[in-house]
N, C-alpha and C positions, 0 to 999 in steps of 0.2 A: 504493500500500500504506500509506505513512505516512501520508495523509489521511482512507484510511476507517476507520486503526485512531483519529483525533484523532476521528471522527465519534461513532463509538460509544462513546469511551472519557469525553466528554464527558459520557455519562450515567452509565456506573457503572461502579467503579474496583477491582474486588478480585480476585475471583475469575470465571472463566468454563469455561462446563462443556457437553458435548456437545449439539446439537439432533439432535431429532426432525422428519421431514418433517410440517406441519398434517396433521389427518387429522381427522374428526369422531369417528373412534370413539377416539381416541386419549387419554386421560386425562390428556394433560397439554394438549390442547385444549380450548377451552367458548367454545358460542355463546349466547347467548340475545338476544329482542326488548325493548327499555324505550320506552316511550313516554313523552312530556315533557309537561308542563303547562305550561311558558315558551315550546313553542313549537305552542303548539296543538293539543295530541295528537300529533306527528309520532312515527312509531314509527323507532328508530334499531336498527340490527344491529352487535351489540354483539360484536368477535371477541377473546376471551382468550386468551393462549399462556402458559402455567404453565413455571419452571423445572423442569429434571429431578427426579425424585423426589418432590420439594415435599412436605418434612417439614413436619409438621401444627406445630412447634413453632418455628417463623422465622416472620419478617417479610419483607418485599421490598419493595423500591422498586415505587413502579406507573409506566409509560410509557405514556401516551397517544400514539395514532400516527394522525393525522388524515387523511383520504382512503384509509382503510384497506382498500376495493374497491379500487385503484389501489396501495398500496403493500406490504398485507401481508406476502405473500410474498415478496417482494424482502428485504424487513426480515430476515424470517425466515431468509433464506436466508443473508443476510450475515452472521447471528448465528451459523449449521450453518459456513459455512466460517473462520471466527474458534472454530477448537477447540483445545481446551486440548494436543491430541496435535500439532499442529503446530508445527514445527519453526521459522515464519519469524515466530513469536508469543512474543513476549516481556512483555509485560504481559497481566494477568489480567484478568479481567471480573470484576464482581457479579453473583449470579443476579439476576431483577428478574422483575417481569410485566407484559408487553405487553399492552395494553389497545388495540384497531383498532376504530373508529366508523366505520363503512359507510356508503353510500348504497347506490343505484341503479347497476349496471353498465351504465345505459341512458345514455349519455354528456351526453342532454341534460339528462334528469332530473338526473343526477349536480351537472351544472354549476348548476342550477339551486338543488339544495340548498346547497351549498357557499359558491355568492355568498352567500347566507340567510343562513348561520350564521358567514360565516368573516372578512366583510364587515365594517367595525363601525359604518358612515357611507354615507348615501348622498350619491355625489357626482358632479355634472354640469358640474365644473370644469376635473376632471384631464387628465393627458396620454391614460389610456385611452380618450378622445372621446365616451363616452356614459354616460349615465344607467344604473343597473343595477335592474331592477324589483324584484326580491328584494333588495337590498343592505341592511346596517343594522341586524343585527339577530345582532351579535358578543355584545352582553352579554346578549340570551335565550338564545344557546349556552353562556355561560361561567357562567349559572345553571344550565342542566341539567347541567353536569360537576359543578358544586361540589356541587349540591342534592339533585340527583339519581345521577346517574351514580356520584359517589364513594361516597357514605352505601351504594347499594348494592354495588358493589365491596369494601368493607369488610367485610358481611354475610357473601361469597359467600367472600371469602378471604382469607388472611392479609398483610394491605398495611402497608406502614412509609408514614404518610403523613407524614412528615416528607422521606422523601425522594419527590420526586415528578417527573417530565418531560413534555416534549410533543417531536414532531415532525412538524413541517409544512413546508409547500413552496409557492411561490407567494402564493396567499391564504390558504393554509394558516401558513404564512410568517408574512404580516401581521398572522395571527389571533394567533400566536405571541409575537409582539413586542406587539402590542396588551395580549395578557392581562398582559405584565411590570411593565408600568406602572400597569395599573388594577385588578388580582389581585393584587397582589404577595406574597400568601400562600399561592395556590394550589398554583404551580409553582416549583422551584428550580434545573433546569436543563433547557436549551435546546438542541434540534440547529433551526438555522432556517435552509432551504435557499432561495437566489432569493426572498425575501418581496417582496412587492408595495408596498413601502415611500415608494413615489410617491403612494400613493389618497392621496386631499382630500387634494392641496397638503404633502404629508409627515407627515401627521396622527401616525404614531410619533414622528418628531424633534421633534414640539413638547408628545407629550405626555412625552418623556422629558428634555425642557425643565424643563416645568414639576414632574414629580418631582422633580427636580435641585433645583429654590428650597426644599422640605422635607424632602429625605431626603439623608443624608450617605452612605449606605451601600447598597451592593447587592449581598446577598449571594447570589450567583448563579455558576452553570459554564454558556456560552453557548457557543456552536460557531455560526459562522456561514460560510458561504458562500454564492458566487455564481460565477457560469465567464462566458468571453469571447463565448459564444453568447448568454448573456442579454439585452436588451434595455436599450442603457445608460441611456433615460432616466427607460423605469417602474419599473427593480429596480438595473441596476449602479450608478450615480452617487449616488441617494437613498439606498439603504445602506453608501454607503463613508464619505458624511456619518455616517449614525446609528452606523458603526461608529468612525469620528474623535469623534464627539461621548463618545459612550461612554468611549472613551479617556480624552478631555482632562479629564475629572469626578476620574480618578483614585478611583472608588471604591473601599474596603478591600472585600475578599473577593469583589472581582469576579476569577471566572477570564474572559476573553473569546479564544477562538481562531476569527481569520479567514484563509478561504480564497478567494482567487482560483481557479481553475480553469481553464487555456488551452485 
């Protein structure tokens, strides 16, 4: 209970308010298709969850939710049992808007997209033991958020981009921690479950190395975890480093909450 409320509560802190089951006819749901120019025409499925009511005269935080065929509903769901009428809830949420970038429910295809976009290097050195044919191609994804994706997010509805999130898992994870270091003004807080913090050789810890030699400060709310089932040498061990490193920098207005998970 106490960890999934640090999960969500990492993203937004105020108030929180009853959900709705997704429903397409549902008005506080919206799908629509974008296709990118960074990454070749791909067309991406675009899934919005609107807070209740959604006064035409608020702002919202936006939360991107990466592998969004695979976690929407879950998301969603966690957010419907975190209601304001329960009893074993003691802190409040912010409304916000859920933003879920889809693929292919087709499992290969899926995985195929995702190394694509989520990947940021390719690498034929690491402990994963193979080369990935799509890999590399993290900062044509993290142009279509900024360039594309956001600009029209903005258009479509009333976004606070000052405050802004991601959550990823896995490579979703890596894409996560990748973007902190080379975005650093995209996103300002972070749910980053099991990241893949192994690929090329810890390629996070040295680029959060090398922020560290010009930036004193990182003003950031993180939530990281990983559990005892994960794999200690491509995810557990490489992020206990990035989360020690993190630490030892001491920067001002870093919140960082890490979890273990047995």
């Amino acid at each position: 209970m106490k960890k999934i409320l640090c999960l969500i509560m990492v993203l937004v802190s105020t108030q929180l308010v009853a959900q709705e089951t997704i429903n397409p006819k549902n008005s506080r749901y919206d799908e629509f298709k974008i296709k990118s120019s960074f990454i070749e025409n791909y067309e991406y499925t675009i899934n919005v969850y609107l807070p209740h009511n959604y006064p035409p005269n608020k702002k919202y935080p936006l939360v991107f939710l990466l592998d969004a065929n695979k976690g929407l509903q879950i998301t969603k769901s966690l957010i419907d049992w975190l209601n304001p009428n329960s009893k074993l809830i003691k802190n409040k949420l912010e409304n916000f808007i859920l933003v879920g970038i889809s693929y292919s429910n087709n499992d290969s295809v899926w995985w195929v997209d995702r190394s694509r976009d989520y990947i940021p290097t390719r690498d034929t050195i690491s402990k994963f033991g193979k080369s990935w044919k799509y890999a590399g191609k993290a900062d044509n994804f993290l142009n279509f958020i900024e360039k594309e994706l956001t600009p029209t997010l903005s258009k479509k509805y009333n976004v606070d981009l000052s405050k802004t999130g991601i959550i990823g898992y896995s490579f979703g994870g890596l894409f996560a921690s990748y973007s902190l270091f080379t975005r650093p003004n995209l996103f300002n807080r972070f749910i980053i479950i099991a990241p893949a913090t192994s690929w090329d050789n810890s390629l996070v810890c040295f680029l959060e190395h090398k922020y560290s030699m010009t930036n004193k400060e990182l003003n950031k709310k993180i939530y990281l975890a990983i559990g005892s089932l994960d794999n200690q040498y491509i995810i557990n061990e490489p992020t206990i480093r990035f989360k020690d490193s993190l630490n030892l920098r001491n920067y001002p207005n870093l919140s960082l909450n890490f979890d273990f998970g047995e």
